[in-house]
DOLUMDO-471378 format. One record per residue (C-alpha): residue number from 1; residue in three letters; x, y, z. Coordinates in nm, 4 decimals, always signed. Layout:
! DOLUMDO-471378
PT     n   res          X          Y          Z
PT   NUM   Ala          X          Y          Z
...
//
This chain:
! DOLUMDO-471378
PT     n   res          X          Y          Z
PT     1   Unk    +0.0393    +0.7333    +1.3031
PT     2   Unk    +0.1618    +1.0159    +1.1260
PT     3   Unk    -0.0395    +1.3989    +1.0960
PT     4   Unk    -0.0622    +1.5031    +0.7854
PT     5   Unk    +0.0918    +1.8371    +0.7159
PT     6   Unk    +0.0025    +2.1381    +0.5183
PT     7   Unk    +0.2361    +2.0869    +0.2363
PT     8   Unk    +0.1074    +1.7780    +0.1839
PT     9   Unk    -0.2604    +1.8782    +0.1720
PT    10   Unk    -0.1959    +2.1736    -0.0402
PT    11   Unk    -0.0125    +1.9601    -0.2542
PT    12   Unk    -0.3322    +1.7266    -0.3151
PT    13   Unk    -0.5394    +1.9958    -0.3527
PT    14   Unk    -0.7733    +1.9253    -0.1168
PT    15   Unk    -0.8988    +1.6201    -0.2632
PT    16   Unk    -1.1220    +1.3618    +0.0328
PT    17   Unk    -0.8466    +1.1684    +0.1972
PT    18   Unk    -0.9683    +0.9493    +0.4924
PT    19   Unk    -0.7397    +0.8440    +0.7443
PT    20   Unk    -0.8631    +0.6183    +1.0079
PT    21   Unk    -0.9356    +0.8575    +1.3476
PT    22   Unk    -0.7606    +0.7373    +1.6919
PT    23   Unk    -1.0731    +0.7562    +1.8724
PT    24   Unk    -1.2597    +0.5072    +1.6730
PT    25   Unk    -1.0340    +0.2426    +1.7783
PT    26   Unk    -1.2006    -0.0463    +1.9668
PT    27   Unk    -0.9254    -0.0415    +2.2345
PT    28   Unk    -0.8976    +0.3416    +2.1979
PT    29   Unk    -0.6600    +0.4614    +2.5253
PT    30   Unk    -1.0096    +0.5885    +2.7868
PT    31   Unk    -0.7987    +0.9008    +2.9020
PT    32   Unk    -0.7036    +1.0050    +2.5361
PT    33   Unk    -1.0377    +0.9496    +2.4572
PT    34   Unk    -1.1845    +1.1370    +2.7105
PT    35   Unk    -0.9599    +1.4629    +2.6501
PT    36   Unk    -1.0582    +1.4206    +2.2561
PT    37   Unk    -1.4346    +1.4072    +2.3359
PT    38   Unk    -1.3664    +1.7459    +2.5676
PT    39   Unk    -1.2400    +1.9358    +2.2461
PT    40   Unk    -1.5325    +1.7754    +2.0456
PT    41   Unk    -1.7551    +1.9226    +2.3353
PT    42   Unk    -1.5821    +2.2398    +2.3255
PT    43   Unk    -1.6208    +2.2258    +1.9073
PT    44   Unk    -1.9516    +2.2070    +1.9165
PT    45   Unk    -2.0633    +2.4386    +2.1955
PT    46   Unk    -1.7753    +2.7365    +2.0924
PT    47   Unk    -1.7935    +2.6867    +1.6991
PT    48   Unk    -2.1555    +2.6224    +1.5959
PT    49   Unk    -2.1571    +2.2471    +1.6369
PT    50   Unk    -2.5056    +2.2335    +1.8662
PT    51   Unk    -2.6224    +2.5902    +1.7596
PT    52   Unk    -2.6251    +2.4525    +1.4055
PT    53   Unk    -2.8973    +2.1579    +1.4964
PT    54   Unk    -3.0776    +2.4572    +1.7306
PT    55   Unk    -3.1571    +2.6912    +1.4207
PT    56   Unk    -3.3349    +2.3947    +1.2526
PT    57   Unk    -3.5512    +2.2388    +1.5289
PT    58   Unk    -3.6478    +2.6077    +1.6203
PT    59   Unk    -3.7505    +2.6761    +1.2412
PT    60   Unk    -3.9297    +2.3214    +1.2072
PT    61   Unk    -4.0844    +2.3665    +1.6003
PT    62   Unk    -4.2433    +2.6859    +1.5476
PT    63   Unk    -4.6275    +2.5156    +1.4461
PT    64   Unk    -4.5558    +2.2219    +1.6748
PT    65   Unk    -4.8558    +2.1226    +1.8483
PT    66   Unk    -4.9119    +2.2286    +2.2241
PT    67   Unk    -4.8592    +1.9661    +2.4409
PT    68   Unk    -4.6932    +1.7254    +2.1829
PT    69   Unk    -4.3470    +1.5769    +2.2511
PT    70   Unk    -4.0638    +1.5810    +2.0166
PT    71   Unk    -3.8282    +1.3133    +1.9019
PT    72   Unk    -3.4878    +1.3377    +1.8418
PT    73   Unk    -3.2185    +1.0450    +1.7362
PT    74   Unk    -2.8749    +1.1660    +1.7710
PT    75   Unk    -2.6635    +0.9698    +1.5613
PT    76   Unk    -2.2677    +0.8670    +1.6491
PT    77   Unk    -2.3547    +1.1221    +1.9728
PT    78   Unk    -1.9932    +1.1082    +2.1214
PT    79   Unk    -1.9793    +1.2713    +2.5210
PT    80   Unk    -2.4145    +1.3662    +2.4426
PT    81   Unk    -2.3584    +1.7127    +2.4651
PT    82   Unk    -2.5597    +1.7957    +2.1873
PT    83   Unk    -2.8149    +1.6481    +2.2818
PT    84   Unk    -2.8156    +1.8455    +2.6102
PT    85   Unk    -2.7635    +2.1426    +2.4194
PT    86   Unk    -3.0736    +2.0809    +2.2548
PT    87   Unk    -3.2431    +1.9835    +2.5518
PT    88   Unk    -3.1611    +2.3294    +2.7524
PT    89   Unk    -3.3001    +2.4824    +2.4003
PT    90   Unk    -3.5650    +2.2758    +2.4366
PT    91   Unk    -3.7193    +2.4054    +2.7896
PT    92   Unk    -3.6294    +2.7855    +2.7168
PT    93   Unk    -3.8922    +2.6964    +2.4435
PT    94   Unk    -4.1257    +2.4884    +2.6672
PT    95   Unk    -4.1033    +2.1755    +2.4330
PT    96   Unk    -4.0518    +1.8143    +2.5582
PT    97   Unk    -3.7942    +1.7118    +2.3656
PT    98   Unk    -3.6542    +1.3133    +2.4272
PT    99   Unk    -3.3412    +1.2301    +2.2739
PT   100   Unk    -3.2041    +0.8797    +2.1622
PT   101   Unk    -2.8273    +0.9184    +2.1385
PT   102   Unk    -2.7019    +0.6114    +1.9870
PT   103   Unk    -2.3524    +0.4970    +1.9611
PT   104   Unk    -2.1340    +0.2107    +1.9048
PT   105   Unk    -1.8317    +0.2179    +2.0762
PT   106   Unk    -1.8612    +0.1430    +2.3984
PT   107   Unk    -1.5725    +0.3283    +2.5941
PT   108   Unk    -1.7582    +0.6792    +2.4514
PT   109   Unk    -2.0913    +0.5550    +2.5085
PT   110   Unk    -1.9589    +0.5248    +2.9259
PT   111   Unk    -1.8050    +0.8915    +2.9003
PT   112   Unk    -2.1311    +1.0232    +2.7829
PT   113   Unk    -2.3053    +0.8129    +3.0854
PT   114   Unk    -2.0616    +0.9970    +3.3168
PT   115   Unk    -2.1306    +1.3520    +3.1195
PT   116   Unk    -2.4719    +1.2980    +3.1502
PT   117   Unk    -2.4825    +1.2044    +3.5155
PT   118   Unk    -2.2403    +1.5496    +3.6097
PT   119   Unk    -2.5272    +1.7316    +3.4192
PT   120   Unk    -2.8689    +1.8467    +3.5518
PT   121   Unk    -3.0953    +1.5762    +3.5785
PT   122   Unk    -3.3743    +1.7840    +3.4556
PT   123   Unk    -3.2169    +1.7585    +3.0767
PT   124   Unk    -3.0529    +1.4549    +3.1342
PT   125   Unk    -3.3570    +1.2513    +3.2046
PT   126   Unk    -3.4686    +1.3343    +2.8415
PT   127   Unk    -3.1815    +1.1722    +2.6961
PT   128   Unk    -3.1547    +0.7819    +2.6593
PT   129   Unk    -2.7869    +0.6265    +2.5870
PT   130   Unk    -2.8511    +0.2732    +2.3511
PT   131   Unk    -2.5810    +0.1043    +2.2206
PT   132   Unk    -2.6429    +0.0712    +1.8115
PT   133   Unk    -2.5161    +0.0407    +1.4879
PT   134   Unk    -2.5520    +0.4186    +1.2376
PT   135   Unk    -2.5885    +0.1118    +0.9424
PT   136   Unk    -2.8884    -0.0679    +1.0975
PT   137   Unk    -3.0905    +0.2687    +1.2236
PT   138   Unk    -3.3953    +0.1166    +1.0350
PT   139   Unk    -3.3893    -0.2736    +1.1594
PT   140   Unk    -3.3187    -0.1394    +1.5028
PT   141   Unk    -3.5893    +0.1588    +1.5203
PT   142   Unk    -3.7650    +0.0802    +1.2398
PT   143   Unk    -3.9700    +0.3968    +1.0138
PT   144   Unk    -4.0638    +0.6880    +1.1033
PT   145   Unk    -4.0450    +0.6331    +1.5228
PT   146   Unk    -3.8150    +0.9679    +1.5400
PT   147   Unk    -3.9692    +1.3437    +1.4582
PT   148   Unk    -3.5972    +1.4547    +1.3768
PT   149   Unk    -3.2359    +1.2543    +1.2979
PT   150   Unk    -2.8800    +1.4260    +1.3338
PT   151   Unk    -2.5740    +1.3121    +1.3265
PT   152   Unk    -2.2760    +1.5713    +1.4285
PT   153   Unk    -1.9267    +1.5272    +1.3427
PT   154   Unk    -1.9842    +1.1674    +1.2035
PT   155   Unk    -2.0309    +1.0971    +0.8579
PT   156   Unk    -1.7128    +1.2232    +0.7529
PT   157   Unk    -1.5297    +0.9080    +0.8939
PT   158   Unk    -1.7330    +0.7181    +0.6373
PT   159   Unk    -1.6815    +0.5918    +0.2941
PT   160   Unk    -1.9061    +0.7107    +0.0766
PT   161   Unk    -2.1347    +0.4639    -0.0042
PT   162   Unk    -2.1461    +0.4092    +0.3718
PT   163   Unk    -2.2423    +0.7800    +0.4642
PT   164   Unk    -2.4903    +0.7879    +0.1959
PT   165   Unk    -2.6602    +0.4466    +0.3593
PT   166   Unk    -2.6727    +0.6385    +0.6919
PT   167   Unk    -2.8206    +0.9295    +0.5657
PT   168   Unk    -3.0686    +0.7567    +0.3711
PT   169   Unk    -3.1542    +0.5223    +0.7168
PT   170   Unk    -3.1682    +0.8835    +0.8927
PT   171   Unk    -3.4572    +1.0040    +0.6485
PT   172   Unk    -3.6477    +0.6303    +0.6757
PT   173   Unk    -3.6616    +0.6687    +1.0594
PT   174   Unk    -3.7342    +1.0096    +1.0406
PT   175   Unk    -4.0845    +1.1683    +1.0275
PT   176   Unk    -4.0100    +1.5617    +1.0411
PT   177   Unk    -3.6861    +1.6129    +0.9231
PT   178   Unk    -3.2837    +1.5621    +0.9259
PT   179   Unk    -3.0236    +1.7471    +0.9769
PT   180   Unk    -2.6513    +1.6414    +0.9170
PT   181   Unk    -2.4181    +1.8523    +1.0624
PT   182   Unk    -2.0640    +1.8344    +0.9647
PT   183   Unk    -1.7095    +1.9767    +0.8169
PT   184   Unk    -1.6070    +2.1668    +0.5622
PT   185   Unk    -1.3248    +2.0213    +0.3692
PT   186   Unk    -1.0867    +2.3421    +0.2773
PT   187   Unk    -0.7556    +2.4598    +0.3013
PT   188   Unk    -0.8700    +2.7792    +0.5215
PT   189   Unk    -1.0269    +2.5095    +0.7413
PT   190   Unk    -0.7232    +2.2605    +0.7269
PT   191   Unk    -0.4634    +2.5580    +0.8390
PT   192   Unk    -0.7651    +2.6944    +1.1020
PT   193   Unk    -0.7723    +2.3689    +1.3002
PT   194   Unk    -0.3862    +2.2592    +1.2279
PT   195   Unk    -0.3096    +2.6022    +1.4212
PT   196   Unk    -0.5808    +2.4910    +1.6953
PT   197   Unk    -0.4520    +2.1526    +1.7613
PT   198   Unk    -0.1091    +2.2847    +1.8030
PT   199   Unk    +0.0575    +2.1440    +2.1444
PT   200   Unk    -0.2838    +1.9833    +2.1786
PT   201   Unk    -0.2929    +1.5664    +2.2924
PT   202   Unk    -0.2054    +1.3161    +1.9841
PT   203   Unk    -0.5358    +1.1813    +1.9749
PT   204   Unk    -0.6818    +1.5441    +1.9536
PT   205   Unk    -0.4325    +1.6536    +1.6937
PT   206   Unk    -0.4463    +1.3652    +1.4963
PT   207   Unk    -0.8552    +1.3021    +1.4217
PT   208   Unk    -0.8938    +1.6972    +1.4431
PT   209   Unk    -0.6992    +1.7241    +1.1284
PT   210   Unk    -0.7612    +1.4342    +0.9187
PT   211   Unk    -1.0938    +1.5439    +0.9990
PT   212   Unk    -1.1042    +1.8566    +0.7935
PT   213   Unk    -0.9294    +1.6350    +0.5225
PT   214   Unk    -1.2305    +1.4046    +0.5294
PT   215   Unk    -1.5007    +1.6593    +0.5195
PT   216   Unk    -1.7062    +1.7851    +0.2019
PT   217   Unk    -1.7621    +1.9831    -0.0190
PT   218   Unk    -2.0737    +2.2415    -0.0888
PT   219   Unk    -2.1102    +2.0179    -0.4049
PT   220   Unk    -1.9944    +1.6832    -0.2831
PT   221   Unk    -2.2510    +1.7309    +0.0289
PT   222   Unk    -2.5193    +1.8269    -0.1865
PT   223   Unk    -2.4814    +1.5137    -0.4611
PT   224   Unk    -2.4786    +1.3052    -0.1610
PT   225   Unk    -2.8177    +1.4246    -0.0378
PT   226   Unk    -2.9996    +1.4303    -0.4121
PT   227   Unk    -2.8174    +1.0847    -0.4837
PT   228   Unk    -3.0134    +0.9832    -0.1358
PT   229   Unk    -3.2996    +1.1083    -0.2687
PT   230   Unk    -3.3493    +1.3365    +0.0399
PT   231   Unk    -3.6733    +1.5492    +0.0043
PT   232   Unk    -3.5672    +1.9300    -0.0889
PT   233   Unk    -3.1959    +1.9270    +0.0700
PT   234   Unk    -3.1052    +2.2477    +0.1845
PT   235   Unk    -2.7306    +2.3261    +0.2460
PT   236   Unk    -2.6305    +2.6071    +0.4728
PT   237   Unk    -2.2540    +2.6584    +0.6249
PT   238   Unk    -2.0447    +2.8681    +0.8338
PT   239   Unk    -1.7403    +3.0604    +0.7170
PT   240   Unk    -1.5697    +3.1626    +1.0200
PT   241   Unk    -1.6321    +2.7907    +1.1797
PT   242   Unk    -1.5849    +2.6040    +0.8455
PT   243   Unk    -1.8976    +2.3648    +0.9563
PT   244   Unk    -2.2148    +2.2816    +0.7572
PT   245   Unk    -2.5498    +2.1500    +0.7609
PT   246   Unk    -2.7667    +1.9948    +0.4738
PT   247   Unk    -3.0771    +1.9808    +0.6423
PT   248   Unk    -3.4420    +1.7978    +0.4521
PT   249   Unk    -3.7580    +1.9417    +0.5802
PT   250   Unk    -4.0553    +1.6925    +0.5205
PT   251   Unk    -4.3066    +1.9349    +0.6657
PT   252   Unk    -4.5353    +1.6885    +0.8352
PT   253   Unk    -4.5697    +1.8258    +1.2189
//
């Protein structure tokens, strides 16, 4: 499958393109996938990824009760590191944070089993691995069983209609709050991560960049979440790592 190039996307003018990523294949090569969830890892821990998620459970934890746990579904989780991100966040705060990280393919879901089980069993005994479908959150967990949703790094490989049905499941099971965390579709973003990827694996190159071309828009981001009907969607991004959140504060702790 061919990259696309920079001519080409400047050409378009940076309208959404979707290209299906490598690493969402069912029979997806386990070694290419494995090296393409490392960069994802190294994404979100270098570029804001995990830190963006931090700054709103820290905001939204700051009247949490003593004593109470928190609850946290990670949606489309990939290797879990955000999740263990947040968990390490979690003790320097002394909060008891347990993490669902759902998934559905089931080649990534047995990376993150092996990333969890190289990590220190003191966070990763607050995360739990299921195997589940972003587009039947609700019938699966049913309302309001998680404080916060997030999903990292995933609704960009969705239609549209499909990406507003997960964000709208992601408020139903959600008591607190969401966050979705995701990319910024630009040309200064396109060139950033086309120079990244250079001499990088196919797999890597490949979803990396039609990535960026599948991201969003301030305004396209923000219609999404009103269209949902999201409760007072607040959009905050990140120049230098071309990453955003629109986060929905429901203010029940």
């Amino acid at each position: 499958m061919s990259t696309p190039n920079f001519r080409w996307v400047r050409s378009l003018g940076m309208q959404r393109v979707r290209v299906p990523e490598l690493m969402d294949a069912p029979d997806a090569d386990r070694g290419e996938l494995s090296r393409a969830l490392g960069f994802i890892r190294w994404v979100n821990h270098s570029m804001g990824g995990s830190a963006a998620l931090i700054r709103w459970l820290d905001l939204w934890s700051k009247g949490w009760p003593t004593g109470k746990p928190m609850t946290l579904l990670d949606v489309a989780t990939g290797s879990a590191d955000v999740p263990i991100a947040a968990r390490v966040w979690a003790r320097k705060r002394g909060l008891d944070l347990r993490i669902t990280a759902i998934d559905l393919h089931p080649t990534t879901l047995d990376l993150a089993r092996e990333y969890l089980s190289a990590s220190d069993p003191k966070l990763a005994e607050g995360v739990e691995l299921v195997a589940a479908d972003a587009l039947e959150m609700v019938d699966r967990f049913g309302i309001a069983n998680f404080d916060v949703a997030h999903a990292g790094l995933f609704l960009h490989h969705l239609s549209e209609i499909n990406a507003m049905n997960v964000l709208r499941q992601m408020d139903r099971v959600s008591r607190v709050g969401l966050v979705w965390n995701d990319l910024v579709r630009s040309r200064a973003g396109f060139a950033a991560i086309h120079a990244m990827t250079i001499g990088a694996p196919e797999m890597v190159r490949h979803d990396a960049r039609v990535s960026v071309r599948a991201g969003f828009t301030k305004r396209e981001a923000l219609d999404i979440a009103h269209r949902v009907g999201l409760h007072d969607p607040t959009y905050r991004w990140n120049l230098l790592h071309h990453r955003f959140t629109v986060s929905s504060f429901k203010g029940d702790l």
